[in-house]
C-alpha positions in Angstrom: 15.4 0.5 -13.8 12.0 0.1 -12.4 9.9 -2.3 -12.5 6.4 -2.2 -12.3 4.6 -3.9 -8.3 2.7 -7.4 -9.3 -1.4 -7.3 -7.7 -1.5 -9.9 -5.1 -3.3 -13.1 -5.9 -6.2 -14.5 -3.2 -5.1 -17.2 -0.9 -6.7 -20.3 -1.0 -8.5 -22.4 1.4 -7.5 -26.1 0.2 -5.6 -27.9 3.0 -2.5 -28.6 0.8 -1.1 -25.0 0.6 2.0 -25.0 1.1 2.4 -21.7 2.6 0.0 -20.6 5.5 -0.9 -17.2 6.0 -3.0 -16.4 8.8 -6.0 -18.9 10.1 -7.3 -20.5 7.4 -5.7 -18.8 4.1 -2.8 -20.6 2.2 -0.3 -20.0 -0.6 1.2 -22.4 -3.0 5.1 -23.3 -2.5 7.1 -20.6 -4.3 5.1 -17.4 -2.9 5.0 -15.5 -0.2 2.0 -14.2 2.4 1.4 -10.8 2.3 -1.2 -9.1 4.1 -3.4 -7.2 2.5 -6.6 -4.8 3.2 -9.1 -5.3 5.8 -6.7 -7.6 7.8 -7.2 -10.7 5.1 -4.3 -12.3 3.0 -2.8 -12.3 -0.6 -0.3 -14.6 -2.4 2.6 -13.1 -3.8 3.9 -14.7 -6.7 7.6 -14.2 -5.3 8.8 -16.3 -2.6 11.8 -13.8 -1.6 9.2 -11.1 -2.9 8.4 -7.9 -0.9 4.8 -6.7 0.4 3.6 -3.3 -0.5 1.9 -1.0 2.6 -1.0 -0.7 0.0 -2.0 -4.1 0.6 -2.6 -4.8 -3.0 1.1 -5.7 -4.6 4.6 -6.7 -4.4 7.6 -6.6 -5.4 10.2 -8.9 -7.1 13.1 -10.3 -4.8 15.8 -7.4 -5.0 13.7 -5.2 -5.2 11.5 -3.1 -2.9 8.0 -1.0 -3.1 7.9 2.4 -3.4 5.4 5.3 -3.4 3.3 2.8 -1.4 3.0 0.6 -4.2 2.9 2.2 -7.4 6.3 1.3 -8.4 9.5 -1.1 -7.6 13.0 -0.2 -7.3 16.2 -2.3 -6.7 17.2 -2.6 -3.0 20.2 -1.0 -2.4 22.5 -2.4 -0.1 25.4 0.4 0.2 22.6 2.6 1.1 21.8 0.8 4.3 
């Protein structure tokens, strides 16, 4: 079953971000960096999540982007 990618959130600037991403761009405990177009950073609301090349979503933990982020399909471990 698919599931549909999640649009990355903006990173904040406040000092108490848990999560750094980059220079000066932070995301809140519970999400993970993921960067996004133009080089700058996005928040994605999954902390095991997984960062689309599109630089504009992610995925769940478990599962994976595909078609460079218009969908997400479970990881498949037997196929590695």
């Amino acid at each position: 079953r698919r599931a549909p990618p999640v649009p990355l959130r903006a990173t904040g600037t406040h000092p108490g971000g848990l999560v750094p991403c980059g220079a000066s761009g932070s995301c809140r405990g519970g999400q993970r960096c993921c960067q996004a177009r133009g080089g700058s950073w996005g928040c994605c609301p999954f902390a095991q999540g997984s960062c689309c090349s599109d630089g504009r979503h992610c995925c769940p933990a478990g599962s994976r982007c595909t078609a460079g982020g218009w969908g997400c399909s479970p990881q498949r471990w037997d196929l590695l």
